[in-house]
C-alpha positions in Angstrom: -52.4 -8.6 67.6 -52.7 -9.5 71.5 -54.7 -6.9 73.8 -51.7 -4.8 74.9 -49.6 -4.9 72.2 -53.0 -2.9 70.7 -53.2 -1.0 73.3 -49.3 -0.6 73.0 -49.9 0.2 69.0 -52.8 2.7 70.4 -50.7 4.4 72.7 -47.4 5.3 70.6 -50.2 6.5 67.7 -52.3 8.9 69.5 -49.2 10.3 70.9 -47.5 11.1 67.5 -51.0 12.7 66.3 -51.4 14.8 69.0 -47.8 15.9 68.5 -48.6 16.1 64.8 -52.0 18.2 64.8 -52.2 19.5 68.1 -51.8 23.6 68.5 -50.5 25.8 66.0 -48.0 25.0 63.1 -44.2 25.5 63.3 -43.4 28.6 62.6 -46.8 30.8 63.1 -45.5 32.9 65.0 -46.1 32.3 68.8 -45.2 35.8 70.6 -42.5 34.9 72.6 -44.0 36.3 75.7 -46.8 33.8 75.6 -44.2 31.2 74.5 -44.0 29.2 78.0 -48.5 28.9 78.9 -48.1 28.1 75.2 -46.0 25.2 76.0 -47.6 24.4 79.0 -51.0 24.2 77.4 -49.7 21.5 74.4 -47.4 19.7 77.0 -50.5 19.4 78.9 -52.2 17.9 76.1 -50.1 15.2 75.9 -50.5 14.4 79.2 -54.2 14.2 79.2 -54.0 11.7 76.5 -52.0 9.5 78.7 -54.1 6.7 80.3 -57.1 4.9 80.0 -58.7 1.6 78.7 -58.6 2.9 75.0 -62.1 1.1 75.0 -63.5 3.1 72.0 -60.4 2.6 69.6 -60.4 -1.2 70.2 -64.1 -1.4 69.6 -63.5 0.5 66.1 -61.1 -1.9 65.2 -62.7 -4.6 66.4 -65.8 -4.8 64.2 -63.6 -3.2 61.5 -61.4 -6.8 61.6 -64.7 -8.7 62.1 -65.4 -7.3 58.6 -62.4 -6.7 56.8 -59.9 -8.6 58.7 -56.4 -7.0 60.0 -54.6 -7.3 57.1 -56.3 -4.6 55.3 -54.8 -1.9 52.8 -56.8 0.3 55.2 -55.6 -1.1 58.6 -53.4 1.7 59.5 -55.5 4.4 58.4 -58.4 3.1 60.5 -56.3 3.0 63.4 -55.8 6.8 63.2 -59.6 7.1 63.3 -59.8 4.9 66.1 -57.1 7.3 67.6 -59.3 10.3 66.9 -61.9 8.9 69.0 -59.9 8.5 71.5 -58.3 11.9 71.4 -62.2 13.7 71.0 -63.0 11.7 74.4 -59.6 13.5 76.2 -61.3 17.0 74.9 -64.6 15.9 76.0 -63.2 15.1 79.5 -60.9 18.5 79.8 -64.7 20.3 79.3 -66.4 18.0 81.7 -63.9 18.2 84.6 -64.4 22.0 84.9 -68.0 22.2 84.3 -67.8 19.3 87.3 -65.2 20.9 88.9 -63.2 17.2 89.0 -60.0 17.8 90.7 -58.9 14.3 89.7 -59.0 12.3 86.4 -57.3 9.1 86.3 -55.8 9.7 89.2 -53.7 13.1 88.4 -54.6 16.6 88.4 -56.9 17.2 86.0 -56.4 19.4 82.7 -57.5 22.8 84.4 -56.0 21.9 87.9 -52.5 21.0 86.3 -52.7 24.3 84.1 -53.3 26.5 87.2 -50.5 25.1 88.8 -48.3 25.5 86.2 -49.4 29.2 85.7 -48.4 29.6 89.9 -45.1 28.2 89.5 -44.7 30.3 86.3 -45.6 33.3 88.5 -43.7 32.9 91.1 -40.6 31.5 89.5 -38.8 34.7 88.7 -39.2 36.9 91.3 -41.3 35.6 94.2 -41.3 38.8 96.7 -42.2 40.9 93.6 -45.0 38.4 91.9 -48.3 40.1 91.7 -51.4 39.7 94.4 -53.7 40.3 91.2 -52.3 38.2 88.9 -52.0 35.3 91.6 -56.0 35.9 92.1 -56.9 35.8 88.7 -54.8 32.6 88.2 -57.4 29.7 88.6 -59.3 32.0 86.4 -57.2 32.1 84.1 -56.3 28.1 83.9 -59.7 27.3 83.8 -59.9 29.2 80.6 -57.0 27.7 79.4 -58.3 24.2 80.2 -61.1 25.3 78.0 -59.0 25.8 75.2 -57.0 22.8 75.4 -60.3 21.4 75.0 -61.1 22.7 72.2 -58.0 22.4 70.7 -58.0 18.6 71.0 -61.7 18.5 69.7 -60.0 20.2 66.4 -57.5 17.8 66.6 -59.5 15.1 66.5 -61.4 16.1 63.1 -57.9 17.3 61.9 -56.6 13.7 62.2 -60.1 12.3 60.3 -59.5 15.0 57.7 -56.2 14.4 56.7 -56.9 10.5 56.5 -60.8 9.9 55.4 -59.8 10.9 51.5 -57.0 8.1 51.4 -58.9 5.4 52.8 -61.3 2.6 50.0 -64.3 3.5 52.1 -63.4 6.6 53.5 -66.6 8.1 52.5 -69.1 8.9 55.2 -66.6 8.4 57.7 -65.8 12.5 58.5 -69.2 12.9 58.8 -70.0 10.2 61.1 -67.0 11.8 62.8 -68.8 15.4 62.8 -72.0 13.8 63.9 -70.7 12.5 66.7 -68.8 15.6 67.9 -72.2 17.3 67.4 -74.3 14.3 69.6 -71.8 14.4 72.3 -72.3 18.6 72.4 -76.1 18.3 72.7 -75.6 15.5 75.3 -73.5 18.3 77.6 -76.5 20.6 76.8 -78.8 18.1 78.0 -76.3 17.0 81.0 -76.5 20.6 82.4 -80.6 20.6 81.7 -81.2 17.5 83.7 -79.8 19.2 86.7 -82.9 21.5 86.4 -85.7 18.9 86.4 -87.6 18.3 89.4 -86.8 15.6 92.2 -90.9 15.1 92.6 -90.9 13.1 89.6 -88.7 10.0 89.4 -90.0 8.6 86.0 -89.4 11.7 84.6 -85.9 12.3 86.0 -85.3 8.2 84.5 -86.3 9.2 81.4 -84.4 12.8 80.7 -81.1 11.1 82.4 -81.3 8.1 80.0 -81.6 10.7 77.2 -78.3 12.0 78.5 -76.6 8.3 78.1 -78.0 8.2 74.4 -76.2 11.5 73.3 -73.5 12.2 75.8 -71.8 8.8 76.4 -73.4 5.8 73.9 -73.0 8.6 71.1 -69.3 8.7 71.0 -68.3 5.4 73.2 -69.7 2.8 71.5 -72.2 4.2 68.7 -69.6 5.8 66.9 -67.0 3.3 66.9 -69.5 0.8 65.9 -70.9 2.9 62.9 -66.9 4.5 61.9 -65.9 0.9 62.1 -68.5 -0.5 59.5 -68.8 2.5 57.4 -64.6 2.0 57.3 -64.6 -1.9 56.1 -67.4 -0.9 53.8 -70.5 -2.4 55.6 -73.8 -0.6 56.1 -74.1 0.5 59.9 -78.3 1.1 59.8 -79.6 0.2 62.7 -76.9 -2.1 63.5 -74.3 -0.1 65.4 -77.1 1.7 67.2 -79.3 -1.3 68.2 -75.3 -2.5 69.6 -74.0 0.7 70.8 -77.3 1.9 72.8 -77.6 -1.3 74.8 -74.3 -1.0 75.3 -73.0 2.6 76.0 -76.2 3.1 78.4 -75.1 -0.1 80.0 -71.4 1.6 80.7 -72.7 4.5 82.1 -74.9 3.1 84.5 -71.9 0.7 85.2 -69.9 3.9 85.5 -72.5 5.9 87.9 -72.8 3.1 90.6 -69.1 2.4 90.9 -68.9 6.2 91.4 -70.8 5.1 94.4 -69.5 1.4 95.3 -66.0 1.2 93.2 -62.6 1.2 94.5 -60.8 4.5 94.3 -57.6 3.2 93.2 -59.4 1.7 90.2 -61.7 4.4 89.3 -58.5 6.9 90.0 -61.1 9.1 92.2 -62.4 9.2 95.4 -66.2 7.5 95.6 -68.9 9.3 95.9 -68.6 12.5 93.5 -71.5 12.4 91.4 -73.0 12.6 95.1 -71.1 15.3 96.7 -71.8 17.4 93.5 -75.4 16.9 93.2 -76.3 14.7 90.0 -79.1 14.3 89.4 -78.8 10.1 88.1 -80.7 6.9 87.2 -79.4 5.3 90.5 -81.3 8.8 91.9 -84.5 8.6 90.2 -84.6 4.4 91.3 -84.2 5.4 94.9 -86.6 8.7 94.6 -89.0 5.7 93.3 -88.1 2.8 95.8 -87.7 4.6 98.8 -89.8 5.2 101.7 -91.3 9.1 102.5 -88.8 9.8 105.0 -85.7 8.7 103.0 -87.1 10.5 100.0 -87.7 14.0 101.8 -84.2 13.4 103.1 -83.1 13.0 99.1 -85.1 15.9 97.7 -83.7 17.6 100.5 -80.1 16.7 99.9 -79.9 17.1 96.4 -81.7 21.2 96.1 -79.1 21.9 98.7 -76.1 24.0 97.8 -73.4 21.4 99.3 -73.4 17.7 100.8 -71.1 17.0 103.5 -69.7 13.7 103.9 -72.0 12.3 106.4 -74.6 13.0 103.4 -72.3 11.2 101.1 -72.8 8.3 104.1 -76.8 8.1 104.2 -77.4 8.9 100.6 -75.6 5.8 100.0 -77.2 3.7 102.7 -80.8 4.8 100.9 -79.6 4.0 97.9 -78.3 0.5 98.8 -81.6 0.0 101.2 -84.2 0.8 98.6 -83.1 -1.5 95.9 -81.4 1.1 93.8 -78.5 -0.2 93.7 -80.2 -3.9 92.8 -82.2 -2.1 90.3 -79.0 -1.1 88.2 -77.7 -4.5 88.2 -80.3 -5.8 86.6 -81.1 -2.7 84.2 -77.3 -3.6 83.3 -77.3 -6.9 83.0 -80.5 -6.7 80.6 -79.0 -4.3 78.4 -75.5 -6.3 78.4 -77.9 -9.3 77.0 -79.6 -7.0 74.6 -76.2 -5.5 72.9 -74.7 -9.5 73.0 -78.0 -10.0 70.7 -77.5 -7.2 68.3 -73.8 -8.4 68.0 -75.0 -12.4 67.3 -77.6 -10.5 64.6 -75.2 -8.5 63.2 -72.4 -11.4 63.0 -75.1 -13.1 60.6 -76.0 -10.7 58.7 -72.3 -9.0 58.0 -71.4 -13.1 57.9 -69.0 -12.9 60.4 -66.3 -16.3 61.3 -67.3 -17.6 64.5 -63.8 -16.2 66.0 -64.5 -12.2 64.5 -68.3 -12.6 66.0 -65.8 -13.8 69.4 -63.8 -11.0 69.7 -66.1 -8.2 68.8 -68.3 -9.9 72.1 -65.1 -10.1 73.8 -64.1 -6.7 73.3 -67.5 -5.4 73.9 -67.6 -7.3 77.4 -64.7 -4.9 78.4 -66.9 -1.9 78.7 -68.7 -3.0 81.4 -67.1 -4.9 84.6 -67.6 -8.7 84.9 -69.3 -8.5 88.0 -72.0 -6.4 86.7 -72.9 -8.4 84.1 
């Protein structure tokens, strides 16, 4: 199968599971007064799952066809676990765009911001002159909440679709729970996403070190980890150490990746505007290399910046000439393109040992290359 027909095949799946196992079951009783947010809420779930690279799904299959090959009793089962992924990463974006307070993801409203709107036009639909000052107050409120839930709801989803597939499948076992881990690395990774914001500017080794702790759990856990491990415990390989000594390199590679084209990327590719992780205050790798690189003044000016409340756009402007002038910005290309060369190693290993063809060992590199942009490799 050819990259977009999978991504095609991807596509059509994760929207009939997320129709299937998404909200409540027919006939449950939904009190017809709460009928249309109801709607709005699963509609909007669907819509959130629209999009995207479906990066983690084809890196499931991928090393699951290295192994198995895609002719496979199992094929179409794995593919709905590869669709799980990919529908636990939609949850795991709804919850990061509020805590962020993203008004964009893939270059439309995100979850929350779409829900409030909906819950305006809802208010006012019926009788404008007459619609509530309160309850138009309350509203972001109230679709913030709701984005909450739609996040959660997708997250139970997501295990719903592992659940109802894992006992069918040859080497089903282990998968659920290398499912559940991952839901429960990805959890203490947010934990440890909000803690970082806490630790002091004065110490840039220190800020390097909690921030890469962040990539481990938060991102390589359920990006590249996961597939990697789901993939080979699903074609009936042992992951140990494997998947990890791939996905680590890897994942912590596409985050860095991520961070600096926050910074340096096109806005009509990374469907937001550049510059956010500045404008709200995060504290980075590409931070704690220019807290380290820079001279005193440009650092006061950084410490500064980043323990204050808000950063206008001329901040956005100098933070990013100190970040390009110290070497920061070099820094992460190389700490990228190391890491890229460290996962393509794990991958060659791996091919030997699991006694990959040449081609399978091809692809999986191929499809691993995809995670992190040519130029940055």
């Amino acid at each position: 199968m050819t990259i977009p027909d999978d991504i095609a095949a991807i596509n059509h799946r994760i929207s009939f599971l997320v129709d299937r196992h998404l909200g409540a079951p027919a006939g449950t009783g939904i009190p017809r007064s709460c009928q249309d947010i109801y709607d709005a809420v699963i509609c909007q779930g669907q819509a959130s799952n629209e999009g995207g690279k479906r990066l983690r799904a084809r890196l499931l299959l991928s090393i699951y066809d290295a192994i198995q090959g895609t002719r496979s009793a199992d094929r179409d089962a794995v593919m709905d676990v590869a669709c799980a992924i990919e529908v636990f990463q939609t949850a795991a974006l709804v919850h990061d765009d509020i805590i962020d307070n993203s008004h964009l993801r893939r270059g439309k409203p995100s979850a929350h911001v779409a829900l409030t709107s909906a819950l305006a036009r809802m208010a006012t639909a019926e009788d404008p002159a007459n619609a509530l000052p309160s309850a138009v107050e309350h509203i972001p409120h109230i679709g913030a909440g709701l984005g909450i839930m739609l996040g959660d709801l997708l997250s139970t989803a997501s295990i719903d679709i592992v659940n109802a597939i894992s006992n069918h499948m040859e080497h089903g076992d282990g998968v659920l729970e290398a499912f559940l881990n991952m839901h429960r690395e990805v959890e203490i990774g947010q934990v440890l996403d909000l803690a970082v914001e806490q630790v002091p500017l004065n110490d840039p080794h220190r800020l390097a070190e909690a921030s890469l702790a962040v990539f481990r759990w938060k991102t390589a856990s359920y990006t590249t980890v996961a597939p990697l491990t789901i993939g080979m415990l699903a074609a009936g390989a042992d992951p140990h150490n494997a998947a990890a000594a791939i996905g680590t390199n890897l994942g912590t590679a596409f985050q860095l990746a991520d961070d600096l084209l926050d910074i340096i990327g096109d806005p009509a590719r990374i469907g937001k505007p550049t510059g956010g992780d500045i404008r709200e205050g995060k504290r980075t790798v590409l931070l704690s290399d220019a807290l380290n690189l820079s001279n005193q003044r440009d650092r006061s000016y950084l410490i500064n910046a980043f323990t204050a409340d808000h950063r206008d756009e001329g901040d956005v402007r100098e933070i990013t000439r100190i970040f390009k002038d110290s070497g920061a910005f070099e820094a992460s290309r190389k700490r990228i393109s190391y890491l890229w060369f460290e996962a393509q190693h794990a991958i060659n290993r791996t091919a030997h040992k699991l006694q990959f063809s040449e081609k399978a060992c091809h692809d999986v590199i191929q499809c691993c290359s995809l995670f992190i942009p040519e130029a940055l490799r």
